[in-house]
C-alpha positions as CSV (number, residue, x, y, z in Angstrom):
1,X,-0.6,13.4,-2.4
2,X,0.0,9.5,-3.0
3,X,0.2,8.8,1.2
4,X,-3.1,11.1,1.6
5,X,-5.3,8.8,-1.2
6,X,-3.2,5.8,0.2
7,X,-4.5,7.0,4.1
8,X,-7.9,7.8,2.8
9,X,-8.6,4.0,1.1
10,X,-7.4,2.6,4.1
11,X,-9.3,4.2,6.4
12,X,-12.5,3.9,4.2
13,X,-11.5,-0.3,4.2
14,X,-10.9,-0.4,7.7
15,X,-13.7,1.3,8.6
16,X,-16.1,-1.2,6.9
17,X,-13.9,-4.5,8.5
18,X,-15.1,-2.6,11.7
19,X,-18.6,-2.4,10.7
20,X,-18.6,-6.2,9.4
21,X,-16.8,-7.0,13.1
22,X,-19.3,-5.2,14.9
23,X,-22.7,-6.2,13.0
24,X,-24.2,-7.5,16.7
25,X,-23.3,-4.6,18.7
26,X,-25.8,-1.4,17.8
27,X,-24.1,1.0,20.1
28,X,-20.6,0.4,18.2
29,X,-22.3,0.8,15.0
30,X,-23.7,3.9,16.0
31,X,-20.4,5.3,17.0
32,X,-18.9,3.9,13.8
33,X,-21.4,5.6,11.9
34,X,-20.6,9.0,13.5
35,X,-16.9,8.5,13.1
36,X,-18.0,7.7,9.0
37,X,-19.4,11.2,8.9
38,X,-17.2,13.1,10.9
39,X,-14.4,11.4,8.6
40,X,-16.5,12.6,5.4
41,X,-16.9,16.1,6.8
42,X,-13.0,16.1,7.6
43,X,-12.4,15.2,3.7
44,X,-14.5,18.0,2.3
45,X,-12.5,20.2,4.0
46,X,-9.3,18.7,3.5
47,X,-7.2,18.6,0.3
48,X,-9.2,17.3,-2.7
């Protein structure tokens, strides 16, 4: 359980350096905002 909270604050950090990285490009930050949700969905159905 320690590697799956580990994997999910990483992701979570790493997915905000991306959006900080890509501030001037809309269409990435679109896709990045897709990826956020289909991430969240994933977690809801994952192991709590």
């Amino acid at each position: 359980m320690e590697s799956y909270n580990k994997g999910k604050a990483a992701l979570a950090e790493q997915l905000g350096h991306m959006r900080v990285l890509t501030s001037d490009y809309p269409a990435q930050q679109r896709r990045l905002e897709q990826l956020g949700t289909a991430q969240q969905a994933w977690l809801t159905r994952s192991i709590p």
